[in-house]
C-alpha positions as CSV (number, residue, x, y, z in Angstrom):
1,X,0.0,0.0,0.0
2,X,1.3,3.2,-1.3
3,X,-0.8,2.5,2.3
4,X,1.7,4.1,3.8
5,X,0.7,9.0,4.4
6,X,1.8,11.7,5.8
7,X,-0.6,13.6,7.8
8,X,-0.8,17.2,8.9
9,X,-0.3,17.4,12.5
10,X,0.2,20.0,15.0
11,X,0.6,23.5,13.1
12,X,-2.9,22.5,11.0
13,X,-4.8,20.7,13.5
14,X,-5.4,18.0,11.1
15,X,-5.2,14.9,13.6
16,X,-4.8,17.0,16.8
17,X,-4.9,13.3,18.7
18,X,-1.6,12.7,16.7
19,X,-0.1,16.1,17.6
20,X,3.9,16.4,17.7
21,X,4.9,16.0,21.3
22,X,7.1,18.7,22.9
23,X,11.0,17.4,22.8
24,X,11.1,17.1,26.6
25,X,8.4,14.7,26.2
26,X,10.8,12.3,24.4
27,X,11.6,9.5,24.7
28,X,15.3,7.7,23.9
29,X,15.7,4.3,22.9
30,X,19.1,3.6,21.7
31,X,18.0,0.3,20.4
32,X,14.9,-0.3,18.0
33,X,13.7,-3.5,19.2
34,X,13.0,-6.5,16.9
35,X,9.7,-8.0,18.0
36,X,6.1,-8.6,18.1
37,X,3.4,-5.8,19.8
38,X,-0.6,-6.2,19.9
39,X,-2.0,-2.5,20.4
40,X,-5.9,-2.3,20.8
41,X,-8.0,0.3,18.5
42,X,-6.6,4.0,19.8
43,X,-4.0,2.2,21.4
44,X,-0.6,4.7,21.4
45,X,3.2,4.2,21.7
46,X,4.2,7.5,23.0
47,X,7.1,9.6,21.1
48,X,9.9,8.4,21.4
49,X,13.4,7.5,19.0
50,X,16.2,5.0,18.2
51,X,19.4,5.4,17.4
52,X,18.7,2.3,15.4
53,X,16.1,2.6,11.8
54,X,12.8,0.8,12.4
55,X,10.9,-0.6,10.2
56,X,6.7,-2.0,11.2
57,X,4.8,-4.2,9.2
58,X,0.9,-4.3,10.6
59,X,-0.1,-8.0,10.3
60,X,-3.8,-6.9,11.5
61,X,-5.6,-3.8,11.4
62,X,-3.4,-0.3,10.5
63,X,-0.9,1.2,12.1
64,X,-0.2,5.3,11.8
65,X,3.5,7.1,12.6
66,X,3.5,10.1,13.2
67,X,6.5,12.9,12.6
68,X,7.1,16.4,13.4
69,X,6.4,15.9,9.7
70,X,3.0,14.8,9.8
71,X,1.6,11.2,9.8
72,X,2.1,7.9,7.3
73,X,0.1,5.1,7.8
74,X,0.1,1.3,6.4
75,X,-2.6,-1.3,6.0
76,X,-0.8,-4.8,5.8
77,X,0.5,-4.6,2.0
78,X,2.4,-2.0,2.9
79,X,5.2,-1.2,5.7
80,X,6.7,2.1,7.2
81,X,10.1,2.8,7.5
82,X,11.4,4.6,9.9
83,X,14.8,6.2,9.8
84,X,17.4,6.4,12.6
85,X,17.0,9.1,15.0
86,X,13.6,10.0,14.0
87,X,11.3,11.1,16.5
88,X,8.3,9.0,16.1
89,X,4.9,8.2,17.6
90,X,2.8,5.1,17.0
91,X,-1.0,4.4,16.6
92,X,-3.3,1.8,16.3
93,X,-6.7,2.0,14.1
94,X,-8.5,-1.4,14.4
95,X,-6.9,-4.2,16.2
96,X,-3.2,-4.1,15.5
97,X,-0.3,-6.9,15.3
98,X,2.6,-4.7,14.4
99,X,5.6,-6.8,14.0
100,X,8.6,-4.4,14.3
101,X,12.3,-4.8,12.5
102,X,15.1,-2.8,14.2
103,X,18.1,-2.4,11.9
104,X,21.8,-0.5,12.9
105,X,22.7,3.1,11.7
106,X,25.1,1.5,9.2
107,X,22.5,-0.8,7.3
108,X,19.8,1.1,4.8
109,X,19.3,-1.2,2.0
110,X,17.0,1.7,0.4
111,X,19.4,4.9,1.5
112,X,16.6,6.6,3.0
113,X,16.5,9.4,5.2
114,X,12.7,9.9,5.7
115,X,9.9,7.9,6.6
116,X,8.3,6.0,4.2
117,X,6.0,3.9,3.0
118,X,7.0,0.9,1.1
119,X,5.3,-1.8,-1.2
120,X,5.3,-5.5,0.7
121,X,5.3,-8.4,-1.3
122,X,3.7,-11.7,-0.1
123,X,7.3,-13.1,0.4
124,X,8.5,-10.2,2.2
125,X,5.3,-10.2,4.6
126,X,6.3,-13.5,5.8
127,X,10.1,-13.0,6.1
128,X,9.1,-10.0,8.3
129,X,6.5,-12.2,10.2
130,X,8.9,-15.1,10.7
131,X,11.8,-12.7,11.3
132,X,9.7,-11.2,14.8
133,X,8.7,-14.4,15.7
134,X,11.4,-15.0,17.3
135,X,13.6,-12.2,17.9
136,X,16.0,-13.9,20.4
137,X,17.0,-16.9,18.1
138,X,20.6,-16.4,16.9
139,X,21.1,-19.3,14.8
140,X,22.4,-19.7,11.4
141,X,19.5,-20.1,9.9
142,X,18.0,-16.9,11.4
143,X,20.9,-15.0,10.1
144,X,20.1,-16.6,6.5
145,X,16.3,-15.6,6.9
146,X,18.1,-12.1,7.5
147,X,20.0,-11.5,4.5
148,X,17.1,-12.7,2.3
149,X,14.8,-10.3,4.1
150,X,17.2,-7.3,3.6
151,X,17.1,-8.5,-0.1
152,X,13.9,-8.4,-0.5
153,X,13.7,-4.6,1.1
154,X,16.1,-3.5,-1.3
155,X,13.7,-4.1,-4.4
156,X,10.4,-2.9,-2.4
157,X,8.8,-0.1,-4.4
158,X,8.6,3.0,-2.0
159,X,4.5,4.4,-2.4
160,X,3.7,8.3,-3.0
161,X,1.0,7.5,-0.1
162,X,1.6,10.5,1.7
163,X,0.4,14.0,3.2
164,X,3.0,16.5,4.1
165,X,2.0,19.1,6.5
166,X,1.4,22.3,5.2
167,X,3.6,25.2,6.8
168,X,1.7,27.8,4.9
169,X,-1.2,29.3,7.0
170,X,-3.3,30.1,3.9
171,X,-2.4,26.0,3.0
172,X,-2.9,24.8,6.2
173,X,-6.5,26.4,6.6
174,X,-7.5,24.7,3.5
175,X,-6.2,21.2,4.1
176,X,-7.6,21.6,7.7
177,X,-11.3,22.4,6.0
178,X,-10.5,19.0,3.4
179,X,-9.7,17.0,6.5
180,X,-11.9,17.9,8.9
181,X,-14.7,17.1,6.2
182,X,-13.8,14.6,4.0
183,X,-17.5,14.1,2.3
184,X,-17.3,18.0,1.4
185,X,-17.2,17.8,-2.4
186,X,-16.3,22.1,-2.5
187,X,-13.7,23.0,-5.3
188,X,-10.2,24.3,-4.5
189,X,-11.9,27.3,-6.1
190,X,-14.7,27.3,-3.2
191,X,-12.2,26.3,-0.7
192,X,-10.5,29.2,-1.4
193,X,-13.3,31.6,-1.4
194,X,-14.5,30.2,2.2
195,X,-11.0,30.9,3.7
196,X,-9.9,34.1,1.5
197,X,-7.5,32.8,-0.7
198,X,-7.3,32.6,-4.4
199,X,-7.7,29.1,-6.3
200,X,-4.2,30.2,-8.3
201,X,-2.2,30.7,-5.1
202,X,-3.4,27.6,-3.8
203,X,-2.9,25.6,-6.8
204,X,0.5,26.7,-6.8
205,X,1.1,26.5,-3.0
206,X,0.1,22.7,-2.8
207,X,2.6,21.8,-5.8
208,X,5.5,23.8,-4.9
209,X,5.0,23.2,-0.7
210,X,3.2,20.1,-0.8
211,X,4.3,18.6,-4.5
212,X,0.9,17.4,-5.2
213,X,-2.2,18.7,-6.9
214,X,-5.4,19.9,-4.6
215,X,-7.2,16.4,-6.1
216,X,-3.8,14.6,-5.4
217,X,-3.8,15.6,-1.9
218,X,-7.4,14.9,-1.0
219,X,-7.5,11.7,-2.5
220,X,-4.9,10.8,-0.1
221,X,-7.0,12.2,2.7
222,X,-9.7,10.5,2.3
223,X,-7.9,6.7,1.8
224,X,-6.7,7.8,5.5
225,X,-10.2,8.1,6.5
226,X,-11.3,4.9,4.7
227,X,-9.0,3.3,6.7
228,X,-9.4,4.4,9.6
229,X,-13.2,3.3,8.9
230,X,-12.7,0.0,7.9
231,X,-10.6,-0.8,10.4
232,X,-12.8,-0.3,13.0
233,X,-15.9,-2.1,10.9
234,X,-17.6,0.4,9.3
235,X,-19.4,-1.0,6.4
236,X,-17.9,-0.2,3.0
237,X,-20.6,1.8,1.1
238,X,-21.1,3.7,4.7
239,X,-17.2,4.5,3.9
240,X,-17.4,5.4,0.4
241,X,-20.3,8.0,1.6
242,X,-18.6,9.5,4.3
243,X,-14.9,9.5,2.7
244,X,-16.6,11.6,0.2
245,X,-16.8,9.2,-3.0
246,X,-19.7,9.8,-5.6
247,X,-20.8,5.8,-5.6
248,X,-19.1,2.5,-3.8
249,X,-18.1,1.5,-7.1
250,X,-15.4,4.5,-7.2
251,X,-14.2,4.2,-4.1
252,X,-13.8,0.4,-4.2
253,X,-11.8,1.3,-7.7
254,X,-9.4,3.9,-5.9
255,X,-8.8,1.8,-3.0
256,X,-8.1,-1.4,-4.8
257,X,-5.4,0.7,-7.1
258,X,-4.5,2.4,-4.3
259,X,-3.7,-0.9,-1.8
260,X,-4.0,-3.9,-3.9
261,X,-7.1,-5.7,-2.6
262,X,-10.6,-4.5,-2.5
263,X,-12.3,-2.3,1.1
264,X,-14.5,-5.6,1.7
265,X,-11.5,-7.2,1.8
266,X,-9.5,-5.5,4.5
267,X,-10.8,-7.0,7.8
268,X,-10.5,-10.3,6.1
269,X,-6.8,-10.4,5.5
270,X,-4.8,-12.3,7.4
């Protein structure tokens, strides 16, 4: 899943329950443990960061993380990587398995230096799930289910699933209206009018701040919300109307080429 986003947090009020914490609020961890953790719907893991990257795969249910940059989150065909020394918060929507990779400083098979949101592969989902299972098993043929995890990580696609918080006030007022209402069908033109901005300076705003379009942005938005939704059982045509979509049939479209299996489908996977 492309299912991987960035959020906008604190400055926009976007997702005020995932706001930034202050940086006396956090939490060190030198090592980014390698294991399994079962969080309940709304359950959070507090800020906190490693020296080590991170990377969490949700085998049930979908797991947010949330940056001074805003907020990616992952259904379970996609993963989130999370760089070294990256303040992070964690939350659960639905009931969430997160199986959790810690890697050293010195080993980024992809180079990044971001969070991101990266495309899992069947194989990979169960060299990850196999790899937590038993995180204190040093054998050799642990350290051979290793190396061909790391291989696989090194050919995952990375996903454009993502909302970068807006710094600009006049930006941030209209992503907060999109957000906030995500069944508000309003134009960026309309937008604009209701928060005294022109559609032009938007327009430009959201590609040269946000690199996306308006439509780009608020797509993204509202697959968040679906999410969000499904996880906790809402029905799917209850979550194409509220997300916003003009019939079930669309949103089941966007989703599906979006995530890679259908809305009806997401409480089912294993």
């Amino acid at each position: 899943m492309q299912e991987a986003a960035r959020l906008v947090p604190e400055a926009a009020h976007l997702v005020p329950e995932d706001a930034h914490p202050a940086p006396e609020a956090v939490r060190h961890t030198p090592t980014a443990p390698t294991h399994v953790r079962t969080l309940a719907a709304g359950e959070r893991i507090d800020a906190h960061r490693h020296d080590d990257h991170q990377i969490v795969l949700p085998g049930s249910g979908v797991v947010a993380v949330t940056t001074e940059a805003g907020t990616w989150f992952a259904p379970g065909t996609r993963a989130i990587w999370v760089p070294a020394g990256t303040v992070h918060a964690h939350r659960a929507h639905g009931h969430l398995n997160a199986h959790f990779v810690g890697l050293p400083p010195d080993e980024n098979p992809l180079g990044l230096d971001a969070p991101t949101v990266l495309s899992v592969s069947p194989l990979l989902r169960e060299l990850i799930v196999e790899y937590t299972r038993v995180p204190a098993d040093t054998g050799p043929q642990r350290r051979r289910l290793r190396a061909v995890l790391l291989d696989q990580l090194r050919t995952s696609p990375q996903q454009p699933m993502q909302l970068p918080t807006p710094a600009d006030p006049r930006l941030a007022a209209v992503c907060a209206l999109v957000h906030d209402h995500p069944e508000d069908p309003r134009t960026l033109a309309a937008l604009g009018a209701a928060t005294g901005v022109g559609e032009r300076t938007l327009s430009r705003l959201f590609r040269a701040e946000l690199g996306m379009t308006f439509p780009q942005w608020r797509t993204q938005s509202r697959l968040y919300h679906a999410l969000r939704m499904l996880a906790d059982g809402t029905p799917v045509t209850t979550v194409a109307h509220r997300c916003g979509w003009s019939s079930t049939s669309a949103f089941i479209d966007v989703f599906r080429r979006s995530f890679g299996y259908t809305p009806g489908a997401h409480n089912r996977r294993p």
